[in-house]
N, C-alpha and C positions, 0 to 999 in steps of 0.2 A: 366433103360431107360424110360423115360416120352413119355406115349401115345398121337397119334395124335390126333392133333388138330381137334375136335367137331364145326363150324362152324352154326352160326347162319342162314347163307341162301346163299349158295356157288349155281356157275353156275353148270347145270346138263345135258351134252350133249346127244343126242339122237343117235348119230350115223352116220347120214346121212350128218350133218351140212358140213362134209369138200368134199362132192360130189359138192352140189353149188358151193364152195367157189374156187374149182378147176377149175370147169369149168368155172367162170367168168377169172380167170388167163388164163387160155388155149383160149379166147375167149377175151382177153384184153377189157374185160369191168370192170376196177377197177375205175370208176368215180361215181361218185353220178347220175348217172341215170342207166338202164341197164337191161337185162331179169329179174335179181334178184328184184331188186325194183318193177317192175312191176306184179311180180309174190308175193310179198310178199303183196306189197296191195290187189291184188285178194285173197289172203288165207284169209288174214284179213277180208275185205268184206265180204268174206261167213261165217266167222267167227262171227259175230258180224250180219249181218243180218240186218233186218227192213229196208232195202233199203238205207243202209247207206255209202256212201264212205268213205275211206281213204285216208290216206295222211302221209307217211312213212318219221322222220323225226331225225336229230340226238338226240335228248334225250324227256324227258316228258318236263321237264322245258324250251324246243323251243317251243314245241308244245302250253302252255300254255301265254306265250309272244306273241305267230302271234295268238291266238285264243283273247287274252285280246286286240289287235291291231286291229282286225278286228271288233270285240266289240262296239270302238268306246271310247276306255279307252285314256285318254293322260292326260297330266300336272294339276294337280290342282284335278282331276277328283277323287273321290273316290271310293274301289270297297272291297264289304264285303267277308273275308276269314274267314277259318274254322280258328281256333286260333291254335289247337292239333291237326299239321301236320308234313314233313317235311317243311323245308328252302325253297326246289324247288318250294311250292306252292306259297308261297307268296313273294319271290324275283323279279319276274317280273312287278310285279306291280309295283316295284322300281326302275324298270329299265326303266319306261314310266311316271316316275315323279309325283307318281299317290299315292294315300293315300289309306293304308291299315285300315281297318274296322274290325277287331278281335272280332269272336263270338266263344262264349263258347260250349260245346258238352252236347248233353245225356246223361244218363247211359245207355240206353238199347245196343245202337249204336254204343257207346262213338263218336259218327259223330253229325255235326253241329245239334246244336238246335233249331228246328220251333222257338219254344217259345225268345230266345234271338234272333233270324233272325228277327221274326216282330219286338220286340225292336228298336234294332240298328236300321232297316230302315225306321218306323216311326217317331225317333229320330234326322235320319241326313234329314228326309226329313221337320219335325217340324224346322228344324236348315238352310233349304235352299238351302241343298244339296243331290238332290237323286242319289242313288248310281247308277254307268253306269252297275254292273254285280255285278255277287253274284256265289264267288268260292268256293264249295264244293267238302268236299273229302269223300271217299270212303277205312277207313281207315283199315290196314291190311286185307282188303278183305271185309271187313262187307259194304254191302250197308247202306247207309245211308239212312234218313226217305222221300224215293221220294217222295209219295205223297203230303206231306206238303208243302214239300219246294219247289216243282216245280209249287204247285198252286197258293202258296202266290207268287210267282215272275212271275206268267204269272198272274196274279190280278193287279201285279204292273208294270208289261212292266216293267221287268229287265231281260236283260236275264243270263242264267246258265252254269258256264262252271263249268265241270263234271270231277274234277278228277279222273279218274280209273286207278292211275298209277300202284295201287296196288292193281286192283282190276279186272282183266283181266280171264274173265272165270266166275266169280260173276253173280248172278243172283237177280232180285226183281220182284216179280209175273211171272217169267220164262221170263223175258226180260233182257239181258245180260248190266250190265256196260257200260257205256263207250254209249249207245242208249239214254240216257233221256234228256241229256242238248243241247244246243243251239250250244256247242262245245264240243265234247267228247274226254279228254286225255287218253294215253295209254302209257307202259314206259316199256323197254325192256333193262333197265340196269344190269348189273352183277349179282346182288341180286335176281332177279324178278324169278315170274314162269317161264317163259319162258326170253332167253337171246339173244341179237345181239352183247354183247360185252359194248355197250353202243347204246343209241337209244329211240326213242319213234315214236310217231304217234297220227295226230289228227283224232279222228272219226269227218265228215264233214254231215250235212242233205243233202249235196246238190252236183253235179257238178261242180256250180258255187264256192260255196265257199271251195272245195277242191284246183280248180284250181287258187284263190285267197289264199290259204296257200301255194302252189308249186311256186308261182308267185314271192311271199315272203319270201321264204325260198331257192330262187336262185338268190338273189341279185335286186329283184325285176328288173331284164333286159327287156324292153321294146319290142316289134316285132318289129326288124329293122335287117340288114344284117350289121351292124357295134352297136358296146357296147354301149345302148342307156339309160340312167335311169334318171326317172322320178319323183319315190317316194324310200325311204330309203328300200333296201332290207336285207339278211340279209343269212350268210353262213350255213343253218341250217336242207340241207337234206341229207337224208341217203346214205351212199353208197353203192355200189353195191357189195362188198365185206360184208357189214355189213348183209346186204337182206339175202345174201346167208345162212350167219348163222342162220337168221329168218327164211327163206322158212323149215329148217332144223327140228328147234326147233317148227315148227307149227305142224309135224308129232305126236309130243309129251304131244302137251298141254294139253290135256286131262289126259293123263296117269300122269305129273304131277298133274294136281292139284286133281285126285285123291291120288296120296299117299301125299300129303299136305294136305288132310281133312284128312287123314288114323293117320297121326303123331297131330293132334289136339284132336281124339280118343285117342288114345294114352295117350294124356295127361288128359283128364277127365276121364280115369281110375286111371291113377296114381297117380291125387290128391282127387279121391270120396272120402278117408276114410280121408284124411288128413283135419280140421276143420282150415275155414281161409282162404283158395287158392281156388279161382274161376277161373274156365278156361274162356276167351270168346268165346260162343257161340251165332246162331242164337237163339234170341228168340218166331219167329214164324216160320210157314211152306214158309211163304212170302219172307222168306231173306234166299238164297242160298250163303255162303262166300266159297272163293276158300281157307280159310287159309293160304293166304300166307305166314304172320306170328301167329302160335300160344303166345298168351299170357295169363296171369297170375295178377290176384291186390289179395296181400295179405293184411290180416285185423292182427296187429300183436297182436292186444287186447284178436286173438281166437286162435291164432298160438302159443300160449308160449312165448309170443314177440320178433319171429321170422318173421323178416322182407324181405320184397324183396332185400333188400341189402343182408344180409347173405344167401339169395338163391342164387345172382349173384355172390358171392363171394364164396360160395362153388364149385358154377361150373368151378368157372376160377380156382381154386385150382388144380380141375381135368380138367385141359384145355380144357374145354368147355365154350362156345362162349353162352352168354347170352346180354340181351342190356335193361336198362330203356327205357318205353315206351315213344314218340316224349315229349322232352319238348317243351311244347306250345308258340308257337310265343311273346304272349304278357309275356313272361317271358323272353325273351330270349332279350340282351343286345340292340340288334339291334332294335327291335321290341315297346320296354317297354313303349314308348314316346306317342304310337297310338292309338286312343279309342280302347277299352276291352268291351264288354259287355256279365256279364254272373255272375255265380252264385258260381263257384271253382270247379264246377264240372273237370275240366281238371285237373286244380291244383292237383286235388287228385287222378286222375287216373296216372300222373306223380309221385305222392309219393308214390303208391302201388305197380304200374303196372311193370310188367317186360315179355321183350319177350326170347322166348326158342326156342333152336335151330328145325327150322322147312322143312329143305332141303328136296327134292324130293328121293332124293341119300343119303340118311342114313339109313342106314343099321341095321341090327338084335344087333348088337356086341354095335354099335354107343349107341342104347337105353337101350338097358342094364346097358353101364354106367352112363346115364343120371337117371336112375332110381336106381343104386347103389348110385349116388351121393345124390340124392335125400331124400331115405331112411337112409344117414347116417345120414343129415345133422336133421331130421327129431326124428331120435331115439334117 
């Protein structure tokens, strides 16, 4: 009989999650407004801190669509993405008829690059066109180089929308994710540390522009006492059955994304001795990641020319759930047509890298065989 299935980042219930979710039933608020909603932004709020609001909404990828809309993003307009992200980062910008600007990554970060950010935006601005925003992500949890990037775009009045879909609980000089940019994303999908099912949220500076994402995010309806609309709104907030499951999973977050660093331990013990495989890691005291996902770039020049394919393929052997790291935008079919600017640093974090299963909820037995697999593949 074949053991189950090892998952790369499966949902992790706390327990409490079907207390809300009951009483929104019993209490017939299953609409997109409701105790739940409004109790999910206040956790968040305290959450996240710096006097920031919330704005609780159905996925990261709405969130960053009314965040590029409020921006000031529209047709023709151009707006620089990280290149080695998901799809959700930079689709929206597609959907506002808007030209994606693809910058390459670090090594230390694997997160956008100072160095290729000035590029590109000295480039399109020498060219006539300065970019309306500049979206950065926050990849596998690793903050990305704020300092840099938030001084050269407040030097250039651009402003930054902050992906932290994955990066929720992340810290940079003890200031949480999701606080640095102009708009702050959050993303509560299946996968994530914490889970609503499907979901996200924009961290907002302000009252004003929270209640300009909520504005937007419910069809943009006018104050009138009959259906009155003005400007294009759009079906994109949470519902009150979703909150529930958040209010739940907020009980938890911390205890995740403690055993999320705990299983990244994990992994820099079991590959110290092995020459080759580098886990990532912070590389100062300044960058706090949540691990959401642990990964791995093998060098197969120092490995026996064992590659990250034949570690993803050993594990799927022993039905365990591994995944090549984000191929990067400006590779990717859709994308291939859009200025690139950078040097292959992604390229090659895509040819080595591979993520391992990093869930809250695995278990003593789960790692054992990630580490039998490991070791056979290895001897």
């Amino acid at each position: 009989m074949s053991q189950d299935k090892i998952w790369l980042s499966s949902p992790h219930m706390g327990g409490t999650e079907q207390d809300f979710v009951n009483e929104a039933f019993a209490t017939n608020w299953v609409a997109p407004l409701g105790p739940n909603v409004n109790g999910f932004e206040a956790d968040l709020k305290s959450y996240q801190g710096e006097n920031k609001e919330v704005a609780v909404l159905s996925s990261g990828t709405a969130a960053i669509h009314l965040a590029l809309i409020q921006a000031g993003v529209g047709p023709g307009d151009e707006v620089i993405c990280q290149s080695f992200t998901f799809c959700g980062s930079a689709n929206p910008i597609l959907y506002l008829g808007a030209t994606p600007i693809l910058v390459d990554s670090e090594t230390q970060t694997w997160n956008m690059c100072p160095k290729a950010l000035m590029e590109a935006v000295e480039d399109r601005m020498a060219k006539g066109k300065k970019p309306k925003a500049i979206l950065a992500v926050h990849l596998y949890g690793m903050p990305y180089k704020v300092d840099e990037i938030h001084a050269f775009a407040k030097a250039k009045n651009i402003p930054v929308i902050e992906d932290s879909a994955e990066a929720l609980g992340s810290t940079y000089k003890g200031v949480k994710c999701g606080n640095f940019g102009d708009y702050g994303i959050l993303s509560f999908n299946g996968n994530k540390i914490i889970t609503t099912s499907g979901g996200g949220a924009m961290v907002c500076p302000s009252q004003e522009i929270k209640n300009k994402t909520v504005f937007l995010a419910t069809q943009a309806r006018d104050n009138a006492p009959h259906y009155q609309h003005s400007e294009v709104g759009y079906n994109y907030r949470m519902s009150n059955i979703s909150a529930g499951i958040g209010r739940g999973q907020m009980q938890v977050l911390d205890k995740h994304i403690a055993l999320r660093r705990g299983m990244n331990a994990f992994y820099q013990n079991l590959f110290k001795d092995i020459d080759g495989v580098e886990v990532q890691v912070e590389k100062t005291d300044d960058y706090y990641s949540n691990h959401w996902l642990s990964a791995i770039l093998v060098e197969p020049s120092q490995t026996g020319g064992i590659t990250r394919e034949d570690i993803r393929l050993a594990l799927e052997k022993d039905n365990i759930e591994s995944r090549p790291l984000w191929k990067p935008m400006h590779m990717q079919p859709l994308y291939k047509d859009f200025p690139y600017y950078g040097n292959g640093v992604c390229e090659e974090l895509f040819e080595k890298g591979l993520c391992l299963p990093s869930g809250s909820n695995l278990t003593d037995a789960d790692r054992e065989r990630i580490k039998d697999s490991i070791a056979s593949l290895f001897s």
